[in-house]
Backbone bond lengths (Angstrom), bond angles and torsions (degrees), N, CA, C in turn:
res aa  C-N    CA-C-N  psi(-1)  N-CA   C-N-CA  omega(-1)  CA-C   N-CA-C  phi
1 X - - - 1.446 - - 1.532 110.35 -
2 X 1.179 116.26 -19.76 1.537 123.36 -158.77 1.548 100.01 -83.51
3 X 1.720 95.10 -53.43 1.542 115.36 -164.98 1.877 94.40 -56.60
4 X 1.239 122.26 -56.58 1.331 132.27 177.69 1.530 120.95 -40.11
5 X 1.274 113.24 -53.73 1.694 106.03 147.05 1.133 137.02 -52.28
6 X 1.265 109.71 -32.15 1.535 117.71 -178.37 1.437 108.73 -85.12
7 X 1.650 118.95 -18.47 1.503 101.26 168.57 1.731 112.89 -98.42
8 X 1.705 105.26 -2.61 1.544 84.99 171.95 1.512 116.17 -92.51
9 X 1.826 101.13 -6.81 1.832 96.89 169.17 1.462 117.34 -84.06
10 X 1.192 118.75 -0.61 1.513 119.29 170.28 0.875 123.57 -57.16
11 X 1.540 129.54 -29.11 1.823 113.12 -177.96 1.841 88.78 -83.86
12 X 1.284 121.90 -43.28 1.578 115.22 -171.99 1.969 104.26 -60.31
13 X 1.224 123.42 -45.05 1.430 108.71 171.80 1.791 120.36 -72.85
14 X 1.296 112.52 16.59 1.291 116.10 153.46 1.803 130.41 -115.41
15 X 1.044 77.92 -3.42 1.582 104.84 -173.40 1.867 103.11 -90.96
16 X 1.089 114.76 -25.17 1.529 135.50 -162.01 1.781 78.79 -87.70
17 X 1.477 136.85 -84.86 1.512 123.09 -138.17 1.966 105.45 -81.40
18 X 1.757 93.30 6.84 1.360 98.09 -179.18 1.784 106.54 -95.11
19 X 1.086 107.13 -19.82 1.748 117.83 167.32 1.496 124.18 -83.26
20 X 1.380 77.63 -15.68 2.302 86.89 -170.79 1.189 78.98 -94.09
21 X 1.703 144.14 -66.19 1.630 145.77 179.51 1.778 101.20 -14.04
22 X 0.991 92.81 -61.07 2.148 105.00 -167.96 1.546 80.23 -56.91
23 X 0.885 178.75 -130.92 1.452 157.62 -7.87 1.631 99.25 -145.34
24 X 1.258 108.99 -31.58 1.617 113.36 171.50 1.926 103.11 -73.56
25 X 0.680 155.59 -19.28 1.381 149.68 -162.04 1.897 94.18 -65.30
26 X 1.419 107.96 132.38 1.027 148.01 -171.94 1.655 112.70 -60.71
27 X 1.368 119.82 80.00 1.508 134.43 177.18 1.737 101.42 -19.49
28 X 1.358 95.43 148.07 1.682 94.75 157.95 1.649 107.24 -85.09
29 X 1.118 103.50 137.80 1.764 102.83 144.85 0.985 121.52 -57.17
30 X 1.777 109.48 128.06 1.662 110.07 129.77 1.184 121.31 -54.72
31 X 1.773 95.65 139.57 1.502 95.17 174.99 1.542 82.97 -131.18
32 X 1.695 128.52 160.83 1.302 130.60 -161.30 2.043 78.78 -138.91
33 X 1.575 89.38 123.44 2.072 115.77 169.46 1.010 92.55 -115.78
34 X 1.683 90.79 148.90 1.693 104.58 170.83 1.639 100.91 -113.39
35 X 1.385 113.97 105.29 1.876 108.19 -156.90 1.947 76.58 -86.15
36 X 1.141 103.71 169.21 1.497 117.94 169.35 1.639 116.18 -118.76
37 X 1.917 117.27 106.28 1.491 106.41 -171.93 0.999 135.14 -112.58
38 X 1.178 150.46 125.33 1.431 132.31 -145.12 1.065 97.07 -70.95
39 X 1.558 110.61 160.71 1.669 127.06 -173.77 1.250 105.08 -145.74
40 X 1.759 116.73 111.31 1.890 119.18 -174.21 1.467 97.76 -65.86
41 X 1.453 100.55 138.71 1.328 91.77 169.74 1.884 103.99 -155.35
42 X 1.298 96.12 129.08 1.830 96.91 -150.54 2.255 105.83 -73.01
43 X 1.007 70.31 134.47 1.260 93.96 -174.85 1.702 120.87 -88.40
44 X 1.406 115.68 -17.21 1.243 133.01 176.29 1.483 112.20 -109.27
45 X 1.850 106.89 149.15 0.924 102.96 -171.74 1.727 105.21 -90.98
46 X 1.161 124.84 157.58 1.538 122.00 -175.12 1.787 118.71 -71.63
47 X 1.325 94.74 -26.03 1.695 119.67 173.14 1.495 94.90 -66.11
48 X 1.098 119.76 -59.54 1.967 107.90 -168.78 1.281 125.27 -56.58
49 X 1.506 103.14 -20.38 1.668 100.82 -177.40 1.055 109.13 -73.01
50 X 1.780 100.57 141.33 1.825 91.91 174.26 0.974 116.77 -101.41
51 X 1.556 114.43 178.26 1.717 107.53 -156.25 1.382 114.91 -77.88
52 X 1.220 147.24 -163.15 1.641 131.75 176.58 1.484 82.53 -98.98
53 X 0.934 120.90 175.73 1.636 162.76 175.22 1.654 108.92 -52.14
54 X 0.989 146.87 143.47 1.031 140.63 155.29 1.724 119.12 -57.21
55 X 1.046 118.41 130.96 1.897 115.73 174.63 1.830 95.54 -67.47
56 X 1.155 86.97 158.22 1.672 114.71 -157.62 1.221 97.64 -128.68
57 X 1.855 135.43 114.34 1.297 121.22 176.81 1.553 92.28 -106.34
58 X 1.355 119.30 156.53 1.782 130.04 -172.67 1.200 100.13 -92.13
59 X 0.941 103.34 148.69 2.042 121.39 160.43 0.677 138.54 -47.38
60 X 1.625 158.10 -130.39 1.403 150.38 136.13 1.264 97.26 -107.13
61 X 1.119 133.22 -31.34 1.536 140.18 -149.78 1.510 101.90 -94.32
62 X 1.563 123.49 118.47 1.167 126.73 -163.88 1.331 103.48 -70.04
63 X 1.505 132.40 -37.34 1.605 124.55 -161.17 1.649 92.50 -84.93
64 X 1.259 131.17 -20.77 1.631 132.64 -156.12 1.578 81.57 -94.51
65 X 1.388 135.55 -30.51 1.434 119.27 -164.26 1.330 107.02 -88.93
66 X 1.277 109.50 -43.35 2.059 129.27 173.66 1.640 86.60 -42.61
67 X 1.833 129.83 -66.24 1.519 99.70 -176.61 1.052 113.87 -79.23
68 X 1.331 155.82 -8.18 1.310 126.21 175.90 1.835 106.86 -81.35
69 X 1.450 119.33 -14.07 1.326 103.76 -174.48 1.709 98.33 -87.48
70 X 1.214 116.29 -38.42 1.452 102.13 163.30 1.673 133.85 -53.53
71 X 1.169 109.89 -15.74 1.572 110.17 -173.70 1.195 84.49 -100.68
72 X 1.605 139.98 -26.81 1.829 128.83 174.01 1.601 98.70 -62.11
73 X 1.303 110.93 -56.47 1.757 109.33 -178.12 1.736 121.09 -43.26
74 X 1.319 98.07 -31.49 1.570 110.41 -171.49 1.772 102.24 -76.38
75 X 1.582 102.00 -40.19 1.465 109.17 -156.40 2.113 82.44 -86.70
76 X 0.906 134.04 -46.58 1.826 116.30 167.57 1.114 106.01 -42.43
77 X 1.462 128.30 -84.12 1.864 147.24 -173.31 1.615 84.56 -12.88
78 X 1.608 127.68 -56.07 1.252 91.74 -156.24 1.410 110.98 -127.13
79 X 1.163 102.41 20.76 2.043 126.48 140.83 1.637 108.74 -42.65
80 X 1.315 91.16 -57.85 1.414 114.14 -161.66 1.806 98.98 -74.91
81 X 1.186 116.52 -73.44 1.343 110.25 171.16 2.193 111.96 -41.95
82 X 0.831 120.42 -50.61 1.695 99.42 169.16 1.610 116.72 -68.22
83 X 1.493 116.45 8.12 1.637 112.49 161.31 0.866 115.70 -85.72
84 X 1.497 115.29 -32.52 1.869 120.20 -155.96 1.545 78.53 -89.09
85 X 1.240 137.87 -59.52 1.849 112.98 -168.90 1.273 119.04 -75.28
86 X 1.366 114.73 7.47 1.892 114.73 152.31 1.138 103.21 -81.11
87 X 1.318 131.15 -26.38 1.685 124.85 -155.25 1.592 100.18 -112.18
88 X 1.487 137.97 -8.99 1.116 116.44 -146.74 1.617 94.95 -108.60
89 X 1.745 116.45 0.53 1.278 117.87 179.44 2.085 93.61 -74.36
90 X 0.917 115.95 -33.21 1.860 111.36 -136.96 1.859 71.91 -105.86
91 X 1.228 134.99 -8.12 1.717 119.33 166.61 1.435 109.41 -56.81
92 X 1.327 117.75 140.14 0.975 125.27 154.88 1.507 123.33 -86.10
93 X 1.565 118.31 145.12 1.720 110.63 168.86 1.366 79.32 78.47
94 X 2.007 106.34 -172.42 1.583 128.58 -154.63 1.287 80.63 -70.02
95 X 1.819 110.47 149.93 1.197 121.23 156.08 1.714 101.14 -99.89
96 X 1.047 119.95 -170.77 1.491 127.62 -170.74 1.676 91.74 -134.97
């Protein structure tokens, strides 16, 4: 009766140092990088910006609206040009 247990636990007492085996497999290392990440960090003061432009509503009169939307275009163009020389110090690489 004894021997009879002992040959139906034989495939399970070989089966046992083949499950404990898997348990030895060789950890990864930690390894500790120091990655480097860019960090925005504002370069302008909030006081220098100037304000946008006032909105401009048109006329009825097509030639009276053509100049006021052109003198709005003129008065952005150079809105825009005093942004790009607040901004073109803190660009990185070619500025334009």
């Amino acid at each position: 009766m004894m021997r009879l247990i002992l040959i139906s636990l034989a495939p399970l007492l070989l089966l046992v140092p083949l499950l404990l085996a898997g348990c030895a497999t060789a950890q990864p290392k930690i390894q500790i990088q120091r990655v480097n990440v860019p960090v925005p960090v504002a370069c302008i003061d909030r006081a220098s910006i100037p304000p946008e432009p006032a909105k401009v509503t048109l006329p009825d009169d097509a030639r009276d609206a053509a100049d006021v939307a052109i003198a709005q275009a003129m008065t952005l163009r150079g809105w825009g040009h005093e942004l790009m020389a607040l901004i073109n110090p803190c660009i990185r690489g070619d500025a334009q």
